[in-house]
N, CA, C and O atoms as a CHARMM CRD file, in Angstrom:
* protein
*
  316
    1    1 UNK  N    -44.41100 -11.21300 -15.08100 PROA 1      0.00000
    2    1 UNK  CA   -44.21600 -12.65400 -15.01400 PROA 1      0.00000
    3    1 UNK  C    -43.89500 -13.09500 -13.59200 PROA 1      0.00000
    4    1 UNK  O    -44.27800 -14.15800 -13.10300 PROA 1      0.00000
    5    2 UNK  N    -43.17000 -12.19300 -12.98900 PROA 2      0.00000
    6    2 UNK  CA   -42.48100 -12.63900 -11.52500 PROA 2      0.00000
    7    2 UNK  C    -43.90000 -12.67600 -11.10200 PROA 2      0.00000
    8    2 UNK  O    -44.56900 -13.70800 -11.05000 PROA 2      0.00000
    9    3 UNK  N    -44.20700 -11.80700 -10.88300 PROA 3      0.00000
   10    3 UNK  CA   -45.50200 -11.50300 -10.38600 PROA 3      0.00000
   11    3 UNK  C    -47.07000 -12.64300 -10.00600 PROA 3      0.00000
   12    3 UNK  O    -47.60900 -13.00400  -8.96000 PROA 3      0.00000
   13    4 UNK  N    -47.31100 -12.86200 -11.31500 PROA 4      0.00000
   14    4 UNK  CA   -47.95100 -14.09100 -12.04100 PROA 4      0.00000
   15    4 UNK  C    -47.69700 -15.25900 -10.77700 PROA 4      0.00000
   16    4 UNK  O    -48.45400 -15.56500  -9.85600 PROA 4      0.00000
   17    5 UNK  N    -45.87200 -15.94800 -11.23000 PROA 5      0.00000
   18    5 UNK  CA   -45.24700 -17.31900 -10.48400 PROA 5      0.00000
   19    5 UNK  C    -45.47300 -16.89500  -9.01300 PROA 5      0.00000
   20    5 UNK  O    -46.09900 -17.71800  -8.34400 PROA 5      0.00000
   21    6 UNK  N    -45.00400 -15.54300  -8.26600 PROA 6      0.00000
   22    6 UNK  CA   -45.43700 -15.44100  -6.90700 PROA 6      0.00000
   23    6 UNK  C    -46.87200 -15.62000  -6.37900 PROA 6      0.00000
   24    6 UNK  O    -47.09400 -16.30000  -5.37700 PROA 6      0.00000
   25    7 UNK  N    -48.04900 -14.86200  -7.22000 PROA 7      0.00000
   26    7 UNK  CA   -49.36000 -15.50100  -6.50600 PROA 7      0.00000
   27    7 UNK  C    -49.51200 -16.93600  -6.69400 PROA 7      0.00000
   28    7 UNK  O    -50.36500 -17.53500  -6.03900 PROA 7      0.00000
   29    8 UNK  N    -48.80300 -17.51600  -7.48500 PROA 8      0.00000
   30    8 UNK  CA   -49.05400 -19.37400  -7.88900 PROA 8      0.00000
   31    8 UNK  C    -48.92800 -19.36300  -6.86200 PROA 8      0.00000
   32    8 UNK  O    -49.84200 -19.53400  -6.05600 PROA 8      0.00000
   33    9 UNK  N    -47.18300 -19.06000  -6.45100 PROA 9      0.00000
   34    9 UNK  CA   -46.47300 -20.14300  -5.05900 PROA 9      0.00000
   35    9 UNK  C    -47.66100 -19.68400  -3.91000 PROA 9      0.00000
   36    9 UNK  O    -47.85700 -20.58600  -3.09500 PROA 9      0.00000
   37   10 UNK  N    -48.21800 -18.86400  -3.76000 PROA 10     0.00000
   38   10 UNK  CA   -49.15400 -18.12900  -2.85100 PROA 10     0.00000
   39   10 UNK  C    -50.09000 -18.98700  -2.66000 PROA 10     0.00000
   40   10 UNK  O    -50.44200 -19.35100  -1.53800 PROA 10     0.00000
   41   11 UNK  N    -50.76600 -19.54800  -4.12900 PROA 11     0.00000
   42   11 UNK  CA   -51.96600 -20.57800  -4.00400 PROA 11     0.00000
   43   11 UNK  C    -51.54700 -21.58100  -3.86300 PROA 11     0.00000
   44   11 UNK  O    -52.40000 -22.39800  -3.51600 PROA 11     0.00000
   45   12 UNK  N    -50.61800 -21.94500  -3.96400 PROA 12     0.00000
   46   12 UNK  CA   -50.45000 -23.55600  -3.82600 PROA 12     0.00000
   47   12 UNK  C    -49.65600 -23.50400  -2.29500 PROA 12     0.00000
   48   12 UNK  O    -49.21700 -24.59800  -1.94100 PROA 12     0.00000
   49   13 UNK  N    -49.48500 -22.65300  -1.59600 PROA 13     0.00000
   50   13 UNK  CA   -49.10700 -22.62200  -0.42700 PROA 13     0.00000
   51   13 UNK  C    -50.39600 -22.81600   0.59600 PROA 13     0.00000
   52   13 UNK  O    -50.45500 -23.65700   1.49300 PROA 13     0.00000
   53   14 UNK  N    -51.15600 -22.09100   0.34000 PROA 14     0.00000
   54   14 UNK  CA   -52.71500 -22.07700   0.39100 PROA 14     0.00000
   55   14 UNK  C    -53.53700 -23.78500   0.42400 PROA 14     0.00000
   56   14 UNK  O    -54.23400 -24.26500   1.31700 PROA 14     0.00000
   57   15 UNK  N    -53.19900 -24.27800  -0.65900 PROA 15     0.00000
   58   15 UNK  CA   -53.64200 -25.59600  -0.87300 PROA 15     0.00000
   59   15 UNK  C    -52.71900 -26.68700   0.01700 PROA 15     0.00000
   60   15 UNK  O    -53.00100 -27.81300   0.42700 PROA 15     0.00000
   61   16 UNK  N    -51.63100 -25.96600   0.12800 PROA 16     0.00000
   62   16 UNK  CA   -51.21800 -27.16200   0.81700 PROA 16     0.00000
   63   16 UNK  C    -51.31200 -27.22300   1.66800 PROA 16     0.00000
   64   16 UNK  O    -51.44500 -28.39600   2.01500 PROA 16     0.00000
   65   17 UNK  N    -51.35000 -26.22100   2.80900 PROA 17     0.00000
   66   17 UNK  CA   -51.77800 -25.72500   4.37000 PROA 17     0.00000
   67   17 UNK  C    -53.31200 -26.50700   4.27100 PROA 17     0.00000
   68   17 UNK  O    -53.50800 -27.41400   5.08000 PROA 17     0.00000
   69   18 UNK  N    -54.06500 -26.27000   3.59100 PROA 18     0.00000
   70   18 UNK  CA   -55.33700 -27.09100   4.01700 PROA 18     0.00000
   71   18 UNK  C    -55.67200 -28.42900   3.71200 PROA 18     0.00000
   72   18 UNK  O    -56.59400 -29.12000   4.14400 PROA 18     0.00000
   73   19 UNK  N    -54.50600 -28.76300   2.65200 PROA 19     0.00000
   74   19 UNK  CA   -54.42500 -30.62500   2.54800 PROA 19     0.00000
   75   19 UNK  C    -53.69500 -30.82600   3.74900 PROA 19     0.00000
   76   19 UNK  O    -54.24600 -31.50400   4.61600 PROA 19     0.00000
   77   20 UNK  N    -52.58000 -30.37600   3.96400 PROA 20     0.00000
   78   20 UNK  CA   -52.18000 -30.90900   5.22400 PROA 20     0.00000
   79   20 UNK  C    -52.77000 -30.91900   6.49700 PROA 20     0.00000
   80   20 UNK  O    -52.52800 -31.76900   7.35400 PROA 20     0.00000
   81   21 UNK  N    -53.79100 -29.67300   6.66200 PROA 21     0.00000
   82   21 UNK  CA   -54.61400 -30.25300   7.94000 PROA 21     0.00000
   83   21 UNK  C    -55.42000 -31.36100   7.46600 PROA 21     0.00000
   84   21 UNK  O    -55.51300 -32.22000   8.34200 PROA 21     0.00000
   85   22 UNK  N    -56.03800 -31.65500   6.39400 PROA 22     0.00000
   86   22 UNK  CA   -56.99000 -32.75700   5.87700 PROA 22     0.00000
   87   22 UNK  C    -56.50800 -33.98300   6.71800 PROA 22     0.00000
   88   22 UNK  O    -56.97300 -34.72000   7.58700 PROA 22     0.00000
   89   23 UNK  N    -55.05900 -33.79300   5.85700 PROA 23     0.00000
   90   23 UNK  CA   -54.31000 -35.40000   6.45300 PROA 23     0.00000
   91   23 UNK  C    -53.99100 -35.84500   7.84600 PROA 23     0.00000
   92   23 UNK  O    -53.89600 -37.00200   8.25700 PROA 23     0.00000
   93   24 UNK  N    -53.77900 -34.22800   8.78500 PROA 24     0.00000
   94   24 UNK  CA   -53.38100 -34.45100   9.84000 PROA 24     0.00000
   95   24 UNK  C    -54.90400 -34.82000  10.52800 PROA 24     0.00000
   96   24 UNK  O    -54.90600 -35.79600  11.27900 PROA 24     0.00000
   97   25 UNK  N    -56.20500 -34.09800  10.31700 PROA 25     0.00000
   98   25 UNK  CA   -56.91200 -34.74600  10.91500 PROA 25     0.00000
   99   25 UNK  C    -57.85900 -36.31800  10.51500 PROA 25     0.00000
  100   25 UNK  O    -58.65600 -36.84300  11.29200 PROA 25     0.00000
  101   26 UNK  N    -57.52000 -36.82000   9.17300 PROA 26     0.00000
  102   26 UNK  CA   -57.04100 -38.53800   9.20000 PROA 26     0.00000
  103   26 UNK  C    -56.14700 -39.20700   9.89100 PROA 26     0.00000
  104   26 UNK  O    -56.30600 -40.37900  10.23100 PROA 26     0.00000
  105   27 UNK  N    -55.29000 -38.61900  10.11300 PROA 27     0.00000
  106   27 UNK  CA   -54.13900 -39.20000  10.93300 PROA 27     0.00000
  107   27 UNK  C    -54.70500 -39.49200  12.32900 PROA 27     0.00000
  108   27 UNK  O    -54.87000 -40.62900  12.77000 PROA 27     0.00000
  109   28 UNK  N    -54.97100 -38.40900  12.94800 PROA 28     0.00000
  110   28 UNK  CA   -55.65500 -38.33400  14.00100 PROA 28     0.00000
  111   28 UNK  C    -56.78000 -39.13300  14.51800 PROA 28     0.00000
  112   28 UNK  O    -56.73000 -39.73200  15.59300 PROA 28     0.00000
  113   29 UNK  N    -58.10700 -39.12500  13.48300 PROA 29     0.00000
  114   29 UNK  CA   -58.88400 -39.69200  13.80400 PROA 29     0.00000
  115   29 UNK  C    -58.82400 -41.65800  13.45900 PROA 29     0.00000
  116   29 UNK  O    -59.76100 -42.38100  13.80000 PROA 29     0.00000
  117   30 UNK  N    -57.96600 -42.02700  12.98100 PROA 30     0.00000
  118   30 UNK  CA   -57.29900 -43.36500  12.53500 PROA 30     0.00000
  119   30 UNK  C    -56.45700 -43.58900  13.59700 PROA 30     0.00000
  120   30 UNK  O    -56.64700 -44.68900  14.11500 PROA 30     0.00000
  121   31 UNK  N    -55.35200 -42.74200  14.23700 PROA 31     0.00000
  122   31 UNK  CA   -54.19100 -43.05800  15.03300 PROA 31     0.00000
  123   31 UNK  C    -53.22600 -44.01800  14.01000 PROA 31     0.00000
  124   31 UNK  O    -52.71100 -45.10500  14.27000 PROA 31     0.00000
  125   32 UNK  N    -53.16700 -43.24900  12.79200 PROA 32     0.00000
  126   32 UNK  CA   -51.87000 -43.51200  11.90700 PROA 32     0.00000
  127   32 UNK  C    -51.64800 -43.00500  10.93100 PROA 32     0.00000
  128   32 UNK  O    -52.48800 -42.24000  10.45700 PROA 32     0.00000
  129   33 UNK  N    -50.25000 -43.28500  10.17300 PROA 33     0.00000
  130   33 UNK  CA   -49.99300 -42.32100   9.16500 PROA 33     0.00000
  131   33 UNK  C    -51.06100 -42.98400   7.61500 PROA 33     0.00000
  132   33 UNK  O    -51.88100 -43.88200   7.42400 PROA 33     0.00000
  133   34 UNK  N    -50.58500 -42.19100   7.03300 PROA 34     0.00000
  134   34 UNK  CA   -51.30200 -42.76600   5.87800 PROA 34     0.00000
  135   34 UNK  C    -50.71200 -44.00600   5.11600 PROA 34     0.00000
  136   34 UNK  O    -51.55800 -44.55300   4.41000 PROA 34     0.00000
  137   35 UNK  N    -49.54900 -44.54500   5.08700 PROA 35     0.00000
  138   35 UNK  CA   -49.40700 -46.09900   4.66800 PROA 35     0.00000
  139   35 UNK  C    -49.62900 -46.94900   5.58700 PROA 35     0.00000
  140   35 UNK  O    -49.93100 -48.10700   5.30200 PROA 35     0.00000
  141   36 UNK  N    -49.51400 -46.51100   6.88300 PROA 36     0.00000
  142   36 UNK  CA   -49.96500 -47.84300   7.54000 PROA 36     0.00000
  143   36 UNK  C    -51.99300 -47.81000   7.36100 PROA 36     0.00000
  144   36 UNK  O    -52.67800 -48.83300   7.39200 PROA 36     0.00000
  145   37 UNK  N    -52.38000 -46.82200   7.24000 PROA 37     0.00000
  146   37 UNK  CA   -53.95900 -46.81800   6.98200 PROA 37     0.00000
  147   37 UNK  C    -53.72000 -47.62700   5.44300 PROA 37     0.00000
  148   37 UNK  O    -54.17900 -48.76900   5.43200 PROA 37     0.00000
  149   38 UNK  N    -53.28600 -47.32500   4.59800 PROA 38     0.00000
  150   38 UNK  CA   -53.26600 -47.89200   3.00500 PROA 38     0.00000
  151   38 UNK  C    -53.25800 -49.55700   3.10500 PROA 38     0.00000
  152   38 UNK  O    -53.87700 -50.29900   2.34300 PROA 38     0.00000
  153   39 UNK  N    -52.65300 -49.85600   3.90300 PROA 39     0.00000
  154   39 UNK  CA   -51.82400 -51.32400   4.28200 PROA 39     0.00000
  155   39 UNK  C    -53.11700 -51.99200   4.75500 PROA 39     0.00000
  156   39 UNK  O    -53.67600 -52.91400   4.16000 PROA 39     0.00000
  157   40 UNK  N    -53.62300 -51.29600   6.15000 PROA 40     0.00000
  158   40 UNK  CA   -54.77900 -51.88600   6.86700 PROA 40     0.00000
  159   40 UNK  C    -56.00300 -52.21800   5.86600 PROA 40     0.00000
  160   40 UNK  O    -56.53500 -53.32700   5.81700 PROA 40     0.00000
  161   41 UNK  N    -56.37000 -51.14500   5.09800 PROA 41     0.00000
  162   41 UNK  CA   -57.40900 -51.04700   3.67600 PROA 41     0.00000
  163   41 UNK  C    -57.28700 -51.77800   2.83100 PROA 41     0.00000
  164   41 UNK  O    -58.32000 -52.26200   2.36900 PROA 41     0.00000
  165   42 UNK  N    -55.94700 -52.18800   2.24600 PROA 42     0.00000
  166   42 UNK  CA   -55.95400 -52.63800   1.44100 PROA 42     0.00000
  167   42 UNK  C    -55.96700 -54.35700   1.91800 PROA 42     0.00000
  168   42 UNK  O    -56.01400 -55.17000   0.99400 PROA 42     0.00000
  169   43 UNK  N    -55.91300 -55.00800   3.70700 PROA 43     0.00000
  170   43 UNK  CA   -56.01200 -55.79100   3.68300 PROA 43     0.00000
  171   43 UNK  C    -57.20300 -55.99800   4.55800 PROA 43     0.00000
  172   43 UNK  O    -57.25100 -56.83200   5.46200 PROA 43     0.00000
  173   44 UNK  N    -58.10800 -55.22300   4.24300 PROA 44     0.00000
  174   44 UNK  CA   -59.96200 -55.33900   4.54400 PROA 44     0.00000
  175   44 UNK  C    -59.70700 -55.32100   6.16800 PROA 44     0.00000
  176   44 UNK  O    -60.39800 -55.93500   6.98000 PROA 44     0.00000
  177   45 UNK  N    -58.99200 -54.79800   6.36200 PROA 45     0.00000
  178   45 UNK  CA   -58.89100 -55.04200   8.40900 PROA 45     0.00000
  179   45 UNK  C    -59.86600 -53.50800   8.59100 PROA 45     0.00000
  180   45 UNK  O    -60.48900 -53.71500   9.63200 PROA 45     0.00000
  181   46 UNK  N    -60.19400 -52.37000   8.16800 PROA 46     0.00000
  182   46 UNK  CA   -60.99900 -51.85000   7.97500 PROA 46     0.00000
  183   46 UNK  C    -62.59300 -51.22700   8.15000 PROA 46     0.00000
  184   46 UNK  O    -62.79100 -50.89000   6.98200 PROA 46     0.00000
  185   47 UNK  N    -63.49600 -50.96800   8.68200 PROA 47     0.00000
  186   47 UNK  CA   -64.68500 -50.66400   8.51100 PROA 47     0.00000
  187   47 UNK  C    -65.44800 -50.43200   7.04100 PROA 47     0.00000
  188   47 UNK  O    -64.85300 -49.58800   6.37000 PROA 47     0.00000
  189   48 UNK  N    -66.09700 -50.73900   6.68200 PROA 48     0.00000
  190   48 UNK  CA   -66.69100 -50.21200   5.16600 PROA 48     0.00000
  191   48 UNK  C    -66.96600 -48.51400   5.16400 PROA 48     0.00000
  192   48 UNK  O    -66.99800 -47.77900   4.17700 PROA 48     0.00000
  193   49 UNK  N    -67.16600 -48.12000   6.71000 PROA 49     0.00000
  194   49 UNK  CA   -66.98300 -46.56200   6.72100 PROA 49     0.00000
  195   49 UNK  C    -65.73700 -46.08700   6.07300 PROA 49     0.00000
  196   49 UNK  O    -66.02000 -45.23400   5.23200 PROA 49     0.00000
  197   50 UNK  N    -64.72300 -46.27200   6.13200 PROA 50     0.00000
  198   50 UNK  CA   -63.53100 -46.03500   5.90500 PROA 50     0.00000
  199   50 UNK  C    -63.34900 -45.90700   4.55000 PROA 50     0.00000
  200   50 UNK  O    -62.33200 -45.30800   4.19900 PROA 50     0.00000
  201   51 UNK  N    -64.30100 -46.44400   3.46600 PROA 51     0.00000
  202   51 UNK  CA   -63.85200 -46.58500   1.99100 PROA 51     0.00000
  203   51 UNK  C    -64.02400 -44.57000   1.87500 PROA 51     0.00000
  204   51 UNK  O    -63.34200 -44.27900   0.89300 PROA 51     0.00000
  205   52 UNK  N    -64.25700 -44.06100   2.10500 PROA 52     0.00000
  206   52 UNK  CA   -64.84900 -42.62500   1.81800 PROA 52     0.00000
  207   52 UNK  C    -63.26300 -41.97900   2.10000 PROA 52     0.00000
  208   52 UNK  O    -62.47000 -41.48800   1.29700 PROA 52     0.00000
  209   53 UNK  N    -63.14900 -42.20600   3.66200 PROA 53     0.00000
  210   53 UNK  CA   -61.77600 -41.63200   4.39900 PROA 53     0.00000
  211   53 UNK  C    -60.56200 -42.19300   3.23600 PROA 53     0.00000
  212   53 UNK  O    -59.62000 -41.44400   2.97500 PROA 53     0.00000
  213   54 UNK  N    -60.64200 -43.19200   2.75400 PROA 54     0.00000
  214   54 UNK  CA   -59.22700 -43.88800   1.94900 PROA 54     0.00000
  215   54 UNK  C    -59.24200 -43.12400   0.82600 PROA 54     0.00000
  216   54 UNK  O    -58.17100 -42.68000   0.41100 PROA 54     0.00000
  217   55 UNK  N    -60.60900 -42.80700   0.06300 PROA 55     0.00000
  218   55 UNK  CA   -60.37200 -42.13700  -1.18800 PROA 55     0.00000
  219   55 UNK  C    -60.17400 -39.96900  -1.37100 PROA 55     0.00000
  220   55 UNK  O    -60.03100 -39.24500  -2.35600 PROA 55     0.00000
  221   56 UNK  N    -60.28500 -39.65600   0.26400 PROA 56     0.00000
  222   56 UNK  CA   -60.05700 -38.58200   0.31100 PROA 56     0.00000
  223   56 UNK  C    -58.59000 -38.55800   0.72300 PROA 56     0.00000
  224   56 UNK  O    -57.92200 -37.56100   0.45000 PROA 56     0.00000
  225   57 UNK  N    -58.19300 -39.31300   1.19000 PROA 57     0.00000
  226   57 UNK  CA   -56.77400 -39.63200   2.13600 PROA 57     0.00000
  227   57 UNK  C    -55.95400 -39.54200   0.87000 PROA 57     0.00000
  228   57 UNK  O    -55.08500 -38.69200   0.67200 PROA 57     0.00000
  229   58 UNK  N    -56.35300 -40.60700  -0.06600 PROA 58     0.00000
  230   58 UNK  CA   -55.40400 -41.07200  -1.15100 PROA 58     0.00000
  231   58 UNK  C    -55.22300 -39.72400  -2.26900 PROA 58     0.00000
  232   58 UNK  O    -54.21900 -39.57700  -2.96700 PROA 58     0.00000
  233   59 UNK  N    -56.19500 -38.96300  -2.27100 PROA 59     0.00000
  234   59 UNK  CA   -56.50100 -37.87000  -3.26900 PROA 59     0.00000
  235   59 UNK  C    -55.29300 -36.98400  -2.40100 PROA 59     0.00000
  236   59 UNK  O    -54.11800 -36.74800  -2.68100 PROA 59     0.00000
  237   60 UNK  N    -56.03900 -36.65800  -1.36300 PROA 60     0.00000
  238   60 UNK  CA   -55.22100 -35.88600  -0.65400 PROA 60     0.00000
  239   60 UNK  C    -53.14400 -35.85700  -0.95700 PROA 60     0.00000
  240   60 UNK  O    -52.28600 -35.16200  -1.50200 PROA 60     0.00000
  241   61 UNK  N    -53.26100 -36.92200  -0.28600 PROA 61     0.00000
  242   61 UNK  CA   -51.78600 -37.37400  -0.78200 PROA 61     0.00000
  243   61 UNK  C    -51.16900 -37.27200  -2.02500 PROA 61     0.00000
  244   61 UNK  O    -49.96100 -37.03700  -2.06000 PROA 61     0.00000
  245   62 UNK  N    -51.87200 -37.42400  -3.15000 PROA 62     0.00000
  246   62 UNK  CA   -51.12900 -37.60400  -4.35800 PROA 62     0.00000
  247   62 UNK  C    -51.13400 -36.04800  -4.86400 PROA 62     0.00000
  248   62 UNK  O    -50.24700 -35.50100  -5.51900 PROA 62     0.00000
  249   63 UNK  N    -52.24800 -35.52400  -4.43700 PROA 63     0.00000
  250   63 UNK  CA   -52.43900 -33.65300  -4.55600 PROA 63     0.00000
  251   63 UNK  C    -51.07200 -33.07800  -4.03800 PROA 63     0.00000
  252   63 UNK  O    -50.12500 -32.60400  -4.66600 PROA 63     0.00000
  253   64 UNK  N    -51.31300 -33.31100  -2.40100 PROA 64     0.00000
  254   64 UNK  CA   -49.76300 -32.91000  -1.47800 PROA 64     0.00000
  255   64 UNK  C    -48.54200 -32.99400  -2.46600 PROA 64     0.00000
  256   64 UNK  O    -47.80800 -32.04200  -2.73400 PROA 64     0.00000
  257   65 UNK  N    -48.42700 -34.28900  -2.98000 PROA 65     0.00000
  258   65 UNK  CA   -46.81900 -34.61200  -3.76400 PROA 65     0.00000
  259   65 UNK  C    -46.90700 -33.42600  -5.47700 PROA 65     0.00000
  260   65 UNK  O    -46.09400 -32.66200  -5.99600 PROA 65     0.00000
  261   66 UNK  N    -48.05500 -33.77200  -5.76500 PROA 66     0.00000
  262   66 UNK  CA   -47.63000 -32.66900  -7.09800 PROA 66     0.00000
  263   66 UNK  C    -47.35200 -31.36700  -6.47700 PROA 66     0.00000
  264   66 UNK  O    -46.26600 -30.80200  -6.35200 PROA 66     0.00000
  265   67 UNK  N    -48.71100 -30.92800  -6.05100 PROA 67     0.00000
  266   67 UNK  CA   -48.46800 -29.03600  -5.27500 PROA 67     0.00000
  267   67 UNK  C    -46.86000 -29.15700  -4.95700 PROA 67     0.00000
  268   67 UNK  O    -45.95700 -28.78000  -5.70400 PROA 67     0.00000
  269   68 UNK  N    -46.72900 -29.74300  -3.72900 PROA 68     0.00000
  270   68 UNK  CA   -45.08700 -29.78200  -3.74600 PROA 68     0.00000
  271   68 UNK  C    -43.92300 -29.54700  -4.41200 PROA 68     0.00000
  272   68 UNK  O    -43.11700 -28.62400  -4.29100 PROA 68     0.00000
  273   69 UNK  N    -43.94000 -30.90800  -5.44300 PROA 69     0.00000
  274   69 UNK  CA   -43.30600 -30.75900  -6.50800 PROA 69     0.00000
  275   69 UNK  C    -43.06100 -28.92200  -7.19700 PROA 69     0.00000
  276   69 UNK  O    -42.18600 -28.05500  -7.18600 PROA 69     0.00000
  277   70 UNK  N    -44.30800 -29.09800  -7.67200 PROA 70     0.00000
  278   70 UNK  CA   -44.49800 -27.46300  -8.29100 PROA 70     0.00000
  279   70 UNK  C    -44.19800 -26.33400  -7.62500 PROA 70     0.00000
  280   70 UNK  O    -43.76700 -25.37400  -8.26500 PROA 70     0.00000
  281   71 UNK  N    -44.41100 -26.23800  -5.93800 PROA 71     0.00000
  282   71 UNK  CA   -43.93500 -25.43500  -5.17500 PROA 71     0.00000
  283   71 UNK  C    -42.28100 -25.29600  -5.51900 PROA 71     0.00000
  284   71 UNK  O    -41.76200 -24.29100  -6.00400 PROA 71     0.00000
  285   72 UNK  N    -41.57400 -26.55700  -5.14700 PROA 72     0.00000
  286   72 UNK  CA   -40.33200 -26.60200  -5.18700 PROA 72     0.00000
  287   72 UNK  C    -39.57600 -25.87300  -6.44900 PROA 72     0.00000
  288   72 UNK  O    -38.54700 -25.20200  -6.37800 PROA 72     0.00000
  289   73 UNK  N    -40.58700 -26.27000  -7.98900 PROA 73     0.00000
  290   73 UNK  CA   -39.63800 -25.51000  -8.92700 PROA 73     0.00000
  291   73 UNK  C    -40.25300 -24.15800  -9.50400 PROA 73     0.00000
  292   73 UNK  O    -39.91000 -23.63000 -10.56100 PROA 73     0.00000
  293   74 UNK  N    -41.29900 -23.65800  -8.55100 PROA 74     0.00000
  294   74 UNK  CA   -41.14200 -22.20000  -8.26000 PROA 74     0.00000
  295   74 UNK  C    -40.30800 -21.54800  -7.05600 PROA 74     0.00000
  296   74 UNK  O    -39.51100 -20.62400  -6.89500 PROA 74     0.00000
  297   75 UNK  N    -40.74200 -22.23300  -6.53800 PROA 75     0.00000
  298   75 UNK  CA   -39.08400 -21.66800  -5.51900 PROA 75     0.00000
  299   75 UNK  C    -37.94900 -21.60700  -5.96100 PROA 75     0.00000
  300   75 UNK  O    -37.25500 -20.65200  -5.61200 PROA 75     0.00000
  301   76 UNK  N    -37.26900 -22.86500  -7.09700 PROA 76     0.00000
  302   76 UNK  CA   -36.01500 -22.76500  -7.59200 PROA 76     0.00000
  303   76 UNK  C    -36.01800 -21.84300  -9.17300 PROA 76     0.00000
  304   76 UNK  O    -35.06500 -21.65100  -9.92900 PROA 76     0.00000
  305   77 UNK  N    -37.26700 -21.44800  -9.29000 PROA 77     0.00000
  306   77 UNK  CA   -37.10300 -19.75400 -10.36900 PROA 77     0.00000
  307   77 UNK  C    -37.63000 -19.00200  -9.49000 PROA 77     0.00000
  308   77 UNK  O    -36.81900 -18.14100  -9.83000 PROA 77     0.00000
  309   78 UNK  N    -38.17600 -18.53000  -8.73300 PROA 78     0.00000
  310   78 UNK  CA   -37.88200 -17.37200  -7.81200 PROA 78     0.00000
  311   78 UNK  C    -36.38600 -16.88500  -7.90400 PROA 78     0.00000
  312   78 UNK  O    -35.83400 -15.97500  -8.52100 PROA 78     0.00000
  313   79 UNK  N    -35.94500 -17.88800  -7.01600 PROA 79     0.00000
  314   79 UNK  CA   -34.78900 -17.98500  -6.43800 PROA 79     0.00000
  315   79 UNK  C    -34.53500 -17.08100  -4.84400 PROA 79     0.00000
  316   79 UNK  O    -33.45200 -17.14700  -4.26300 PROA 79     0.00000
């Protein structure tokens, strides 16, 4: 069982190292974080290129917060 929960935390360590470059290179190529990009989008200040970048951005992000989450309460049964 230990076993099992350690390759999880393994993959989702995995996943998150490469969402987080995702985001860092949105960040980058925008010159902002991701709510001030959400803010700009959502008030059409924007390119129509950008609808693609918002819905990988937004995926991205909400992925980051679960993996997380789940990281965190395998870390707290690890222990």
């Amino acid at each position: 069982m230990t076993e099992h929960l350690k390759r999880r935390l393994s993959e989702i360590e995995q996943q998150v190292s490469e969402l987080e470059k995702t985001v860092n290179d949105l960040e980058g190529r925008y010159g902002v974080s991701w709510e001030v990009f959400e803010e700009k989008f959502k008030r059409g200040d924007l390119a129509e290129e950008a609808d693609l970048d918002y819905i990988e951005w937004q995926a991205s992000m909400e992925l980051l917060k679960e993996l997380r989450r789940e990281r965190d309460q395998l870390m707290e049964v690890l222990g």
